[in-house]
C-alpha positions as CSV (number, residue, x, y, z in Angstrom):
1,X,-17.3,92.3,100.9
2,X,-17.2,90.1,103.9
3,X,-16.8,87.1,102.2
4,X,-13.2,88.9,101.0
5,X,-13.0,90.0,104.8
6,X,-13.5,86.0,106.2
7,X,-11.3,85.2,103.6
8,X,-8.1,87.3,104.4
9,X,-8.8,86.2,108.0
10,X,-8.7,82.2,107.5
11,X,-5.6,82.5,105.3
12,X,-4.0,84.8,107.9
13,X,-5.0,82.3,110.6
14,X,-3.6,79.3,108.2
15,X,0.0,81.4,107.9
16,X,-0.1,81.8,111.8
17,X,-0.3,78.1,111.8
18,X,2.1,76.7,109.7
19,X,4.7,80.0,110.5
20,X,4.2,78.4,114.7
21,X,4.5,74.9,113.9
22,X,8.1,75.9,112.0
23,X,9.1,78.1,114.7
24,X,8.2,75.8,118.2
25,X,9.2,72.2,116.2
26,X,11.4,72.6,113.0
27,X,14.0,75.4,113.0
28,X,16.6,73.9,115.1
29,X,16.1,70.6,112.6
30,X,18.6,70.2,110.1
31,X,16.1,68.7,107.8
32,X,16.6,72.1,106.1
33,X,14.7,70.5,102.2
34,X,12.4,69.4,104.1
35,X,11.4,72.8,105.9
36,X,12.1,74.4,102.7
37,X,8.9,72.4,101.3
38,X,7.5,73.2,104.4
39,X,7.4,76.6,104.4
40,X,6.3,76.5,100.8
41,X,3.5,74.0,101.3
42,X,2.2,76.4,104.5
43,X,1.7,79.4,102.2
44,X,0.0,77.6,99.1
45,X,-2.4,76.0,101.3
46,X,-3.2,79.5,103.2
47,X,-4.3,80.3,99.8
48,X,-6.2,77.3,98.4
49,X,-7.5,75.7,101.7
50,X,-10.9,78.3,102.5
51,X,-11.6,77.9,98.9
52,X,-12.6,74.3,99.3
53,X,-15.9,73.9,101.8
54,X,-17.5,70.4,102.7
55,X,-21.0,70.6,102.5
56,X,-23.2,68.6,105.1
57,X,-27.1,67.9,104.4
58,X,-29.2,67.6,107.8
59,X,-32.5,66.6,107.2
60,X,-35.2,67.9,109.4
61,X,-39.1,67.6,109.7
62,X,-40.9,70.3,108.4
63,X,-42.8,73.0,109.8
64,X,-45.6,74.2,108.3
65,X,-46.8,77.9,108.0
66,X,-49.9,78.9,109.6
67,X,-52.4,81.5,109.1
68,X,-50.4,82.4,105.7
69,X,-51.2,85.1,103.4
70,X,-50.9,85.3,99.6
71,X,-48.8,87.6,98.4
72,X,-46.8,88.3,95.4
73,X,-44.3,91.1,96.5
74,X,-43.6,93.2,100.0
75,X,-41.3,95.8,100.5
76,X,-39.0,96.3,103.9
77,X,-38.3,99.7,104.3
78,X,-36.0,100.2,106.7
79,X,-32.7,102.5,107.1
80,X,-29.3,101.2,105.9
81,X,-26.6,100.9,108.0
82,X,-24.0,103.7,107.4
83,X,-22.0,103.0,109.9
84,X,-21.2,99.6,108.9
85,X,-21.0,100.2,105.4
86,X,-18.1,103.4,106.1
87,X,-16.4,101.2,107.9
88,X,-15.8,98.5,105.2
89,X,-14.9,100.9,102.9
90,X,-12.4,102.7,105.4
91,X,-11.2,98.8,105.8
92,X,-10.7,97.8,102.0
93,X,-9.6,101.8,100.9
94,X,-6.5,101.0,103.7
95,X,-5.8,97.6,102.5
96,X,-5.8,98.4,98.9
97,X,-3.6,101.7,99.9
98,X,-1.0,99.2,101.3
99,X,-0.9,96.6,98.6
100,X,-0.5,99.6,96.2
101,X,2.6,100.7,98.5
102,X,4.6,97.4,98.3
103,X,3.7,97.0,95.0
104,X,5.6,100.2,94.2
105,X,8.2,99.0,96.3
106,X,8.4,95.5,94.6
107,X,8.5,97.6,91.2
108,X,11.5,100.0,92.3
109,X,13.4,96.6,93.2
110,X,13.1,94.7,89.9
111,X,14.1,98.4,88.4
112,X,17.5,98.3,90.7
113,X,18.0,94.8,90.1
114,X,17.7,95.7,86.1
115,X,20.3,98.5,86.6
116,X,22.7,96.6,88.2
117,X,22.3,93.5,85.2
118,X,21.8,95.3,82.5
119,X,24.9,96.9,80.3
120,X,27.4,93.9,82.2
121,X,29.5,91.9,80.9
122,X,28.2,88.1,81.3
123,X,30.7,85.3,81.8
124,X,28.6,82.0,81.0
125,X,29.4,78.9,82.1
126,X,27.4,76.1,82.1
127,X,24.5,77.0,83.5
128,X,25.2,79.8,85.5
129,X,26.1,83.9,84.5
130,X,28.8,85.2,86.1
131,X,28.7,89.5,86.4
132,X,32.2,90.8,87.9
133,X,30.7,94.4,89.3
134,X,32.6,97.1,90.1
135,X,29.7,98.2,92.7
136,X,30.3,98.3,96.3
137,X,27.0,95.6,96.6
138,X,27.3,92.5,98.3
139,X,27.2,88.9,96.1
140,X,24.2,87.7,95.1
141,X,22.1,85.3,93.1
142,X,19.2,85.5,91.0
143,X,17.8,82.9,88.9
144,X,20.9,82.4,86.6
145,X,23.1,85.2,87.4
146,X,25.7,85.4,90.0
147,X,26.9,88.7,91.0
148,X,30.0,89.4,93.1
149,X,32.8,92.1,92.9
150,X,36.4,90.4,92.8
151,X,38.1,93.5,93.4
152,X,36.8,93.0,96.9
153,X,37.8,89.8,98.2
154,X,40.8,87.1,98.2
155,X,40.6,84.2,95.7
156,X,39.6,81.4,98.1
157,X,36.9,84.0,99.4
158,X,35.5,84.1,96.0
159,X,35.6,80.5,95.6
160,X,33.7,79.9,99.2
161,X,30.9,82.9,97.9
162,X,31.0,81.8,94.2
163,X,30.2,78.3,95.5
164,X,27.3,79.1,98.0
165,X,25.7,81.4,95.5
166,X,25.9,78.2,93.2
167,X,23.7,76.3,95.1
168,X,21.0,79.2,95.3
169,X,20.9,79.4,91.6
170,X,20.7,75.7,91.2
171,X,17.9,74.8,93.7
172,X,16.1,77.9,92.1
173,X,16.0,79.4,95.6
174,X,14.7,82.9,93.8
175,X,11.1,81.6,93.5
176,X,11.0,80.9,97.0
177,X,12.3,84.5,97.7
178,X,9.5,86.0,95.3
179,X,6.4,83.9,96.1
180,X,7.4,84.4,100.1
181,X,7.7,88.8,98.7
182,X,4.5,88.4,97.0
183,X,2.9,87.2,100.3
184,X,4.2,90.0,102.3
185,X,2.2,92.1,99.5
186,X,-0.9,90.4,100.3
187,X,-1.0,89.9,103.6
188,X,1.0,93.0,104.5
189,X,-1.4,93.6,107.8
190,X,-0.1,90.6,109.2
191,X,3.3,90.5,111.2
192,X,4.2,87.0,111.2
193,X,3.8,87.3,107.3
194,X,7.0,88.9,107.5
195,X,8.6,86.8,110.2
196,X,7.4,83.4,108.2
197,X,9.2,85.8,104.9
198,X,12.4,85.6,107.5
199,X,12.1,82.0,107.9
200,X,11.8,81.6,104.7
201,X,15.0,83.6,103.4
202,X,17.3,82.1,106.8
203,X,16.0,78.4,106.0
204,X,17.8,78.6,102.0
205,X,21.0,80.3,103.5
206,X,20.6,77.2,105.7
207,X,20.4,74.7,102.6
208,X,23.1,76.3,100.7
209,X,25.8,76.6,103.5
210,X,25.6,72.9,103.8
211,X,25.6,72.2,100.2
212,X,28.8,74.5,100.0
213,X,30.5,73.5,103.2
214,X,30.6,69.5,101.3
215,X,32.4,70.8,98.6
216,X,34.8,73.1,100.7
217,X,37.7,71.4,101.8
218,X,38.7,73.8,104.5
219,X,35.1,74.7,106.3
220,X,36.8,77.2,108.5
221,X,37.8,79.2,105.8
222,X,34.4,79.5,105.1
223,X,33.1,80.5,108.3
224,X,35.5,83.3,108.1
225,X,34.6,84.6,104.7
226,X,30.5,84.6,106.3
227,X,32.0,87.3,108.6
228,X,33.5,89.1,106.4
229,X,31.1,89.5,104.8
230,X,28.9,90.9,107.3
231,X,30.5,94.2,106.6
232,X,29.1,94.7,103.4
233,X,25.1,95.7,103.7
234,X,24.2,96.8,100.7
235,X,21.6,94.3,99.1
236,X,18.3,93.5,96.7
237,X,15.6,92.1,99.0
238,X,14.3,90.1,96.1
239,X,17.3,88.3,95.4
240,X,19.6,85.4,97.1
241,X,22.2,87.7,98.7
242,X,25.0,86.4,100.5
243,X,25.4,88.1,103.2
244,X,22.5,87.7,106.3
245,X,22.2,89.5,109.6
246,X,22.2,86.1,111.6
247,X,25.4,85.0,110.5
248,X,26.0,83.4,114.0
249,X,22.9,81.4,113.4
250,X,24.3,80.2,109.8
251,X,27.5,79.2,111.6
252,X,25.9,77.2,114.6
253,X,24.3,75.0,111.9
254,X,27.1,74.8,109.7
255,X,28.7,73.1,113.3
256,X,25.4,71.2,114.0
257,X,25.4,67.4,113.9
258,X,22.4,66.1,112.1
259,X,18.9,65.8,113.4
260,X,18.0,62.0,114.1
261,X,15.1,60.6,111.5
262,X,12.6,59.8,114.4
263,X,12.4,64.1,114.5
264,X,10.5,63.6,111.2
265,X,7.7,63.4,113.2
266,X,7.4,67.3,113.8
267,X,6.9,67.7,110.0
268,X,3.5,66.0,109.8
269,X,2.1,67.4,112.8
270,X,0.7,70.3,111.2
271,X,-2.0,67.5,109.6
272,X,-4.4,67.3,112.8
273,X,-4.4,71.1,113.0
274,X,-5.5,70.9,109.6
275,X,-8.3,68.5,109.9
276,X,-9.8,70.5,112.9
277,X,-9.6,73.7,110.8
278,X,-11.5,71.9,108.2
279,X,-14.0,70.9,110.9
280,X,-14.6,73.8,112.3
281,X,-14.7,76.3,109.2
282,X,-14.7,75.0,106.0
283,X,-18.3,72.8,106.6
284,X,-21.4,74.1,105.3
285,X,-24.2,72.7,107.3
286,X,-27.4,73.2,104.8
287,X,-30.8,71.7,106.6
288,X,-33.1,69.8,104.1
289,X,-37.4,69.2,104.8
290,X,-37.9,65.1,104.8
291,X,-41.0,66.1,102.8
292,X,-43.3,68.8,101.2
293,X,-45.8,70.3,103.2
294,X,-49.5,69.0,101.7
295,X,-52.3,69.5,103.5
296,X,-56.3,69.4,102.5
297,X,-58.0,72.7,101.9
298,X,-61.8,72.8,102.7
299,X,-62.0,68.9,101.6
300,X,-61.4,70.3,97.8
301,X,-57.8,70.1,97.1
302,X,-54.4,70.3,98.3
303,X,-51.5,72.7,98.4
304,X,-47.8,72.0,98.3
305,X,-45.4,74.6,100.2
306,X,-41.8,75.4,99.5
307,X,-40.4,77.4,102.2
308,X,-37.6,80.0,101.4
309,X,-36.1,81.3,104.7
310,X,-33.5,84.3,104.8
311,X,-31.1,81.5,105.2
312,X,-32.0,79.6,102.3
313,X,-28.5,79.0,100.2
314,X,-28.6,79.2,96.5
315,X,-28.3,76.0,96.1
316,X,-31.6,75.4,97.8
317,X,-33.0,77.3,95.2
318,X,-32.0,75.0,92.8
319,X,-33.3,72.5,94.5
320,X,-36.7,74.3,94.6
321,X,-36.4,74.7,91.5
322,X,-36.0,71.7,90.3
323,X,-38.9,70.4,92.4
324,X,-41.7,72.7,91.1
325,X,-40.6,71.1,87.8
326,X,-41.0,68.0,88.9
327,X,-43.8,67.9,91.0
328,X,-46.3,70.7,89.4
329,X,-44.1,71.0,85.8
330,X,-43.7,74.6,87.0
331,X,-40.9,76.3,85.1
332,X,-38.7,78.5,88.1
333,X,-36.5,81.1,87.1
334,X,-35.2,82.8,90.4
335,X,-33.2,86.2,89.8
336,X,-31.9,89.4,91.4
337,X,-30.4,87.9,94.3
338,X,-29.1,90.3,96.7
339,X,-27.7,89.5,100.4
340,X,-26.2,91.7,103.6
341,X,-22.9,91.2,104.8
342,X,-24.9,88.0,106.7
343,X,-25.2,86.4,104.0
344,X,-28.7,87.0,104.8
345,X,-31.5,87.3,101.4
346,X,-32.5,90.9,100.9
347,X,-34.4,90.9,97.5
348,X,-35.2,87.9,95.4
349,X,-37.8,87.4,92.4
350,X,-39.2,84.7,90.9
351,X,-40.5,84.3,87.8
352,X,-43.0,81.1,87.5
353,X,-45.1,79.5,84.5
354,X,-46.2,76.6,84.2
355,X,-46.8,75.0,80.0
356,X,-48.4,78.0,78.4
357,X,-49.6,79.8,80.9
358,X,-48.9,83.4,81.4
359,X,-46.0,84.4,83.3
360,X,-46.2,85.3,87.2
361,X,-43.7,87.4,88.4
362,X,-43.0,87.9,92.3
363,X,-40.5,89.7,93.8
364,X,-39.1,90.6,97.6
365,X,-37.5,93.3,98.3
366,X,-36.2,95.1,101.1
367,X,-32.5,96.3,103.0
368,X,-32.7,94.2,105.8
369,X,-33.4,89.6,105.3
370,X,-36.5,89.3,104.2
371,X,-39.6,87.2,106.1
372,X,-39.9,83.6,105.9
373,X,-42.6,82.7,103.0
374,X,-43.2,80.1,100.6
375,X,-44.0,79.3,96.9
376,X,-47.1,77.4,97.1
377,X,-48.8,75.8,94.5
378,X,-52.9,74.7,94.8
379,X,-54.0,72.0,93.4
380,X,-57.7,71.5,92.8
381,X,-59.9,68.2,92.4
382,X,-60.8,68.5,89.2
383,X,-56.5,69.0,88.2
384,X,-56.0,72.7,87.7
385,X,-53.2,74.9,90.1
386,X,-52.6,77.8,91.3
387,X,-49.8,79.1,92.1
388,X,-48.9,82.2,94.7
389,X,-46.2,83.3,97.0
390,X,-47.1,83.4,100.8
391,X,-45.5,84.6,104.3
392,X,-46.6,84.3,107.7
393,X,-47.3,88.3,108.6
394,X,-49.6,90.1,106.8
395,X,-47.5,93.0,104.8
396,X,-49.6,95.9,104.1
397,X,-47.1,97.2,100.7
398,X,-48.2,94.9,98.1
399,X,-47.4,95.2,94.6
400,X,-48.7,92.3,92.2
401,X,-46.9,91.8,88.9
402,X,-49.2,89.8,86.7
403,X,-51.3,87.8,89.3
404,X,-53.7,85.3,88.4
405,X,-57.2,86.3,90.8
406,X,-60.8,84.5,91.3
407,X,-62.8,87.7,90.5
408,X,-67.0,87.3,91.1
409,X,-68.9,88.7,88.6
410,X,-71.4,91.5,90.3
411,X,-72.8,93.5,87.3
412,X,-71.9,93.6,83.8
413,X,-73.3,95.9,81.0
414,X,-73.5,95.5,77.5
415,X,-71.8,97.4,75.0
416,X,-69.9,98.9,77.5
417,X,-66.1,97.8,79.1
418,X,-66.7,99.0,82.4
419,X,-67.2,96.1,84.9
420,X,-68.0,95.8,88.8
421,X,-66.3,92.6,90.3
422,X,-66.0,91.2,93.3
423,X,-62.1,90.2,94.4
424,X,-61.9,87.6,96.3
425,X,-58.4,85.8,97.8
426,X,-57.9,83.4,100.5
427,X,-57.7,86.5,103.0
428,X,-60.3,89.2,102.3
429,X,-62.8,90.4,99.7
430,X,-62.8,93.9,97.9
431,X,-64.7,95.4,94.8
432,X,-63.3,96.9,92.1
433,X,-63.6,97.9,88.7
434,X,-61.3,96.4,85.7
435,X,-61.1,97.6,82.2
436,X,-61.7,94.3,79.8
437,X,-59.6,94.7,76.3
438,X,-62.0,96.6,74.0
439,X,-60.1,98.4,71.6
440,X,-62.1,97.3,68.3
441,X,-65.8,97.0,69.9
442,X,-65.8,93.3,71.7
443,X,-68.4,93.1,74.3
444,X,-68.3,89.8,76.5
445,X,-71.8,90.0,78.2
446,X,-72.2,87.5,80.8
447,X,-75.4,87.2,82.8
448,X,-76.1,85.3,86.0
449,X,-77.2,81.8,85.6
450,X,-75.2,78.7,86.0
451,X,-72.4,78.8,88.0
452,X,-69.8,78.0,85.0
453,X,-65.9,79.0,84.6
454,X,-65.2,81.1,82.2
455,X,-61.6,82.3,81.5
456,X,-62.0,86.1,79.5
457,X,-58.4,87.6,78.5
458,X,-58.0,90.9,79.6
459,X,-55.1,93.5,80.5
460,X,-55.1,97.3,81.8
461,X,-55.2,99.7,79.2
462,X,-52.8,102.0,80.5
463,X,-50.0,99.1,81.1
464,X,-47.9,97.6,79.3
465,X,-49.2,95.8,76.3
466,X,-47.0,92.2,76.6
467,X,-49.2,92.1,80.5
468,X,-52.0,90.3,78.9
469,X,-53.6,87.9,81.3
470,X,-55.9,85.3,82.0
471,X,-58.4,85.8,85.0
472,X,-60.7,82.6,85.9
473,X,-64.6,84.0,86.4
474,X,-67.2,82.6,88.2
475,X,-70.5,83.3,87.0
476,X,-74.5,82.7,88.0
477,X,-76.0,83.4,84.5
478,X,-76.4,82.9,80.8
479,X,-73.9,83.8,78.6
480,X,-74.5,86.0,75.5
481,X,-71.3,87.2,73.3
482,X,-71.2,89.7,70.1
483,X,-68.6,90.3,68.1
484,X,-67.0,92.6,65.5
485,X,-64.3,91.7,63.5
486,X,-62.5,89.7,65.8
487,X,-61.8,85.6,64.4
488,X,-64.0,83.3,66.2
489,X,-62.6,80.0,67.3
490,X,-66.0,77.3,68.4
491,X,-64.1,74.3,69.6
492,X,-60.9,74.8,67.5
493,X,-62.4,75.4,64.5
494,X,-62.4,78.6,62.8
495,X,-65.9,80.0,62.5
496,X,-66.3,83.2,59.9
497,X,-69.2,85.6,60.0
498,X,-70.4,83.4,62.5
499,X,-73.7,85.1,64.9
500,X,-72.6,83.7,68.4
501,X,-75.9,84.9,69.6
502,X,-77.5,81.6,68.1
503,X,-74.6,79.4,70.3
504,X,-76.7,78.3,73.1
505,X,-75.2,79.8,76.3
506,X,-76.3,76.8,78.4
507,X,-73.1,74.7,76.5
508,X,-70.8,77.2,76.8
509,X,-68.0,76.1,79.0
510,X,-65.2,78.5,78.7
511,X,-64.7,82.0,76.8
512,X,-60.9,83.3,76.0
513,X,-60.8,86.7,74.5
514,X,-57.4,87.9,73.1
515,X,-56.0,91.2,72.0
516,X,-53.0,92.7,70.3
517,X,-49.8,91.7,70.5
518,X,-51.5,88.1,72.6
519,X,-53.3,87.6,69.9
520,X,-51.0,87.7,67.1
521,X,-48.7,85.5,68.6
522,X,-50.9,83.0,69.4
523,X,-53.2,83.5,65.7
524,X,-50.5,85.2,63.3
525,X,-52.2,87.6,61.1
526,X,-55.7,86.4,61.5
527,X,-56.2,87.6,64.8
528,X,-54.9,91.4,64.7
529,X,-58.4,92.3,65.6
530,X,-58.8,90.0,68.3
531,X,-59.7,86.4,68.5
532,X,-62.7,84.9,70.9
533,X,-61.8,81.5,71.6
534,X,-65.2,79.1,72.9
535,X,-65.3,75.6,74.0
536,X,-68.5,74.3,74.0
537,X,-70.3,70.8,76.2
């Protein structure tokens, strides 16, 4: 909504512009084409100009975040602004209240206009419809038609009119008059809209006096005929009438000698006003880090940081984007985008994976710009990442949408699927219990021995069954497994009926245990009852 409100404002300000340089410099000129393009030119670029924006890259060192905190969402609550929020709507309900009014106005003139044409008797020649009316209206023009009532004036008065109105139908002057109406529509808040609508209107009266007077051997007589016709005030505001309130004005330039060539100048002038209001608003200044943030962590790794600000543009994004796909093959899809009236970030979420790793989802939300924080992306010695969102304050609402967690085995018990872990992120350590997939009897039974990863696949029972995830496991202990009917998978190889008691635990390496709907993608049929997947020294 304030974008539509910035951009009313700079087209406004673009009218003021061109309507002032017409007014101070070119409407005493008798280069009346010229100022007819003018004009024209003035309006189509209020339109099209704030459309087009320059964008300027500024590169800057970075700064890094300190004392950071993993997180994968925080909420903001805080209270909406109502006042600001009534007050556009009170803003766009009494700008869309008078477009609607002039609209019905414009309609009601085409319907006059239609009643006046329609059911006439039309006199071609050449180019131009002639309609002889009996109304009391005064001549006009529109497009092709020329409209007049004989009955009302002498035969060299209808010559002088029929000649003027000639020139309007030629030149197409009526597209002037309904582009100049169809700003008045849009910009009816404006007053000089309707002053540079004037302008418009007196500047083709202008162009088709002199074009008449050339072919008008007695250029008196048609002075007189533009006073009479002052008496007759009845006419269509969207058509090229004859007669004008300034008539005196019409008949100075009619008398005017012609403005010297070196006045040309005053036409082009408009061009350095331009530039400067290029300059000033139509640049987009968007600040770019000369590099990534990497730093060492504990002497075993590294961590790359992409910073997303409340100011960050969507094309930054992109660009981070593109990087984490470049950099860490990360695939980044960044969606529900939401900004205040700012253009501030309210609520963003990414959605992360990196080959065929599970899916992380992290999301920010709040109603006022969200914190700085940062995708960053871990990378250990031995090759494996990890990736997390981070910000600089600690946010006590946290909601994690599959996270991937170091969890510390404390305790586990066999044949059962209740498990004591120990937590553990970068900023603090908690215990908890987690429910291991167990639906068709699969105990994993690791005891403390020998400080091996094992990766186990596991979701909460009570969530959503596509939440399946990996969680990495640290262990101190030998590793004894039973199974049920689940397949078993020994270093890729399909092993049937196979006792995996008699596997020794010292070689195992890493233990992936899939259920469900996991499991059937990744094993088809074969693995509807589960599939334990061990790699072996």
């Amino acid at each position: 909504m304030e974008a539509l409100f910035i951009y009313i404002a700079k087209s406004s300000g673009l009218v003021i512009l061109f309507y002032c340089a017409y007014f101070f410099l070119l409407r005493k000129e008798t280069f009346f084409n010229s100022n007819r393009w003018f004009l024209l030119t003035g309006l189509i670029t209020s339109v099209a100009l704030p459309f087009f924006v320059y964008t300027k890259t500024v590169w800057i060192n970075p700064t890094p975040l300190s004392n950071a905190n993993f997180l994968s969402v925080y909420n903001q609550p805080t209270e909406k602004n109502i006042f600001e929020m009534n007050l556009n709507f009170i803003l766009i309900a009494v700008y869309t209240l008078g477009v609607l009014a002039l609209l019905i106005k414009f309609a009601f003139d085409f319907y006059t206009l239609n009643s006046v044409l329609k059911g006439k008797k039309v006199k071609q020649q050449a180019d131009f419809k002639f309609i002889d009316t009996t109304e009391n209206i005064a001549p006009f023009s529109y497009f092709e038609y020329i409209v007049y009532n004989s009955s009302m004036f002498t035969a060299l008065e209808l010559e002088n009119i029929i000649e003027h109105e000639k020139v309007h139908s030629d030149q197409n002057h009526t597209i002037d008059v309904l582009i100049s109406r169809f700003f008045c529509i849009l910009f009816w808040f404006n007053p000089l809209i309707w002053l540079y609508k004037k302008a418009i209107t007196q500047n083709l009266e202008f162009i088709a006096d002199a074009v008449a007077a050339q072919k008008i051997s007695d250029k008196k007589a048609y002075q007189y005929t533009l006073l009479k016709i002052t008496t007759h005030e009845s006419c269509l505001s969207i058509t090229n009438h004859f007669y004008q309130s300034l008539i005196k004005k019409r008949i100075v330039m009619l008398n005017k000698n012609q403005s010297k060539k070196r006045n040309s100048w005053k036409l082009y002038v408009v061009i350095p006003a331009l530039a400067a209001f290029v300059l000033l608003f139509q640049v987009e200044v968007i600040a770019k880090e000369k590099r990534e943030i990497t730093k060492e962590i504990n002497g075993d790794g590294s961590v790359d940081v992409y910073k997303i600000k409340k100011t960050t543009t969507d094309q930054q994004l992109k660009e981070i984007a593109e990087k984490l796909k470049q950099n860490h093959n990360v695939d980044t899809k960044v969606s529900d985008v939401e900004r205040n009236s700012n253009n501030e970030l309210t609520a963003i979420r990414f959605d992360l994976k990196r080959g065929s790793e599970q899916t992380q989802s992290y999301r920010v939300k709040g109603n006022n710009a969200i914190k700085d924080c940062a995708i960053v992306v871990e990378t250990a010695n031995d090759g494996s990442k990890k990736i997390g969102l981070q910000t600089e304050n600690q946010i006590d609402a946290v909601n994690t949408v599959n996270q991937e967690r170091v969890v510390e085995v404390k305790n586990v018990q066999n044949s059962k699927t209740n498990c004591d872990v120990k937590t553990t992120d970068n900023t603090h350590t908690s215990v908890s219990t987690i429910t291991c997939t167990n639906t068709t009897n699969t105990n994993v039974n690791v005891n403390k021995s020998t400080n091996k990863n094992v990766k186990i696949g596991f979701r909460d029972l009570n969530a959503d069954p596509k939440t399946n995830e990996n969680i990495s496991i640290k262990t101190n202990g030998a590793h004894t497994l039973t199974h049920g009917k689940q397949l078993v998978i020994v270093n890729g190889e399909v092993v049937y009926n196979a006792n995996v008691d008699d596997i020794d635990p010292e070689t195992i390496t890493t233990v992936n245990v899939y259920k469900g709907l996991t499991a059937t993608e990744k094993y088809g049929e074969k693995g509807k009852d589960g599939v334990i997947v061990i790699t072996t020294n």
